[in-house]
C-alpha positions in Angstrom: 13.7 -1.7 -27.3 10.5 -3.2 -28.4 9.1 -6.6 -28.6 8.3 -9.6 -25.6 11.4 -8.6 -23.4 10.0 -4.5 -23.3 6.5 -6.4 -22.7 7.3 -8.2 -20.1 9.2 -5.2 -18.4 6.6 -2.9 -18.5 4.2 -5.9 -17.1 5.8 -6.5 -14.3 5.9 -2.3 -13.5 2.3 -2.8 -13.4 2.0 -5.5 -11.7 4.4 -4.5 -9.1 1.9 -1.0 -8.8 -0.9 -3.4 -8.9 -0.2 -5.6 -5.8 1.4 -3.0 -4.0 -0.9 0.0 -3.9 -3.7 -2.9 -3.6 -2.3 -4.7 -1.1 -2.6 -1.2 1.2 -6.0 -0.5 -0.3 -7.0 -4.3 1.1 -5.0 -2.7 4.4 -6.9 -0.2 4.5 -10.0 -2.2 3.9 -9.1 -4.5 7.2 -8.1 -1.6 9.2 -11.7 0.0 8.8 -13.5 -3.2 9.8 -11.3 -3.1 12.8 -11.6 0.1 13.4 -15.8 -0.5 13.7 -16.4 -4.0 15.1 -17.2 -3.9 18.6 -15.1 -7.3 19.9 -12.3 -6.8 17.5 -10.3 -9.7 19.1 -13.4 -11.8 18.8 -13.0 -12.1 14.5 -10.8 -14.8 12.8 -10.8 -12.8 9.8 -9.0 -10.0 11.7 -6.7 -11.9 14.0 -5.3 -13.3 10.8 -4.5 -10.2 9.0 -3.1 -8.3 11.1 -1.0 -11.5 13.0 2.6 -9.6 13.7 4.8 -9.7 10.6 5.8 -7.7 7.6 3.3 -7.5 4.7 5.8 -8.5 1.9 2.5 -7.7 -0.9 2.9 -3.7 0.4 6.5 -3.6 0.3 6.3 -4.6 -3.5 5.4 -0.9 -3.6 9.1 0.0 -3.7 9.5 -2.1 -7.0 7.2 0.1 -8.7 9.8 3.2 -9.7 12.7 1.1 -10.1 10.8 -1.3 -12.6 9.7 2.1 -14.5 13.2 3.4 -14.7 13.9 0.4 -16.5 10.9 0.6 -19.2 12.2 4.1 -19.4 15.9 3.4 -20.1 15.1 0.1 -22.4 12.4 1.9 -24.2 12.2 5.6 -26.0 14.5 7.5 -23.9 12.4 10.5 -25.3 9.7 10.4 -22.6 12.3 11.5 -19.8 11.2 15.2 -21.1 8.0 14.5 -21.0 5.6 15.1 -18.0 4.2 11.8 -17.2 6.7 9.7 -15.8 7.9 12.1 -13.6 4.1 12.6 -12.1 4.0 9.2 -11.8 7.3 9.2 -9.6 6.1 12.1 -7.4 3.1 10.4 -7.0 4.6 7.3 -6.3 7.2 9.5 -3.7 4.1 11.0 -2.3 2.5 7.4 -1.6 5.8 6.0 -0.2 6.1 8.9 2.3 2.9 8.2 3.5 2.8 4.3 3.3 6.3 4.5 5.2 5.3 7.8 7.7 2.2 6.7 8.4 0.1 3.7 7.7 2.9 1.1 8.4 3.9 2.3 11.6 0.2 2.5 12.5 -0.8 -1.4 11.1 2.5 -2.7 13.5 0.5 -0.5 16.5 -2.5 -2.7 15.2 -0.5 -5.7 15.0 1.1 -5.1 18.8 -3.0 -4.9 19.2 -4.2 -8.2 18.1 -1.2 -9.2 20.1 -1.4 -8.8 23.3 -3.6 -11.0 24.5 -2.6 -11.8 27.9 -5.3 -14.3 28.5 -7.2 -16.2 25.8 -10.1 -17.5 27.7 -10.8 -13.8 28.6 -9.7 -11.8 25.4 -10.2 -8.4 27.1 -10.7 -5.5 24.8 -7.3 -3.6 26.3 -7.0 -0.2 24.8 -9.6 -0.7 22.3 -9.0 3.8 21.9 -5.9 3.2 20.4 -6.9 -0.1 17.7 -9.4 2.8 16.6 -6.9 5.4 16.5 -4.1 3.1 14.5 -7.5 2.1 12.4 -8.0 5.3 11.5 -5.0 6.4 10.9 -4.4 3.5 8.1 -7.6 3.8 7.0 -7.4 7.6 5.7 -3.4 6.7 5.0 -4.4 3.9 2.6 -7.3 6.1 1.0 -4.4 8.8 0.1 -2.4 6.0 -1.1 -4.9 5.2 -3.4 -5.7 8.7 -4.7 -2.0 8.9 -5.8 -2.0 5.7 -7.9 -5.5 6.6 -9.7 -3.3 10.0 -10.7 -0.3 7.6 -11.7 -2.5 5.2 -13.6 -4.1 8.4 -15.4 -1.0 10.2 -16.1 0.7 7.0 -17.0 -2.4 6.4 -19.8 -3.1 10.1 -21.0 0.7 10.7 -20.8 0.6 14.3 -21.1 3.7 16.0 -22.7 
């Protein structure tokens, strides 16, 4: 298959790649301010990120190999012996494990963070040990996340046979 409709498939892979694996870089991003401001509770900019709910732009992640199985299928059938798509699936496994594993239980322990607030006026710190430690953890958790799409994205270019 060639033409708009293979276009528009294969756009859509990417941009599903795009706002998933940057939606958990921005994450990651958030969680390292968190992680190093000294009133966490006291910025806006914080308090709205991580407000408790599912971050729909991450979860766009798991569109990523689907949408690639079908540019394989509709396209040359021919690169299913080839090397690159299926290092772009084991990266994209890799990133999943971890995204799942790791960094999104650890932003809902950051979420739980921001809220429990028992008393606005006084916004007490509470355990401000374990924000850091949830920080952290999706900080270094988004940064692997990251490695393994710049190897997708390169292996997906070069596509070596």
């Amino acid at each position: 298959m060639t033409g708009p409709g293979y276009d528009l498939l294969v756009g859509l892979h990417v941009l599903s790649a795009t706002v998933g694996f940057g939606a958990v870089g921005v994450t990651g991003s958030y969680a390292a301010r968190a992680r190093s401001a000294a009133d966490p509770r006291r910025e806006p900019g914080l308090q709205r990120y991580f407000h408790p709910s599912t971050n729909w732009a991450e979860r766009s992640l798991f569109l990523t190999p689907v949408l690639g199985a079908v540019v394989l299928w509709a396209g040359d059938r021919s690169a299913l012996s080839q090397a690159w798509p299926w290092v772009g699936l084991g990266c994209w496994v890799l990133a999943a494990a971890i995204a799942t594993g790791w960094c999104w239980p650890a932003e809902r322990r950051i979420q739980t963070w921001f809220a429990d607030v028992p008393d606005i006026g006084e916004r007490p710190l509470g355990d401000l040990a374990e924000l850091r430690d949830a920080s952290r953890a999706v900080q270094w958790g988004a940064s692997a996340i990251s490695v393994c799409f710049l190897v997708a994205v390169v292996a997906m270019i070069w596509q070596p046979r």
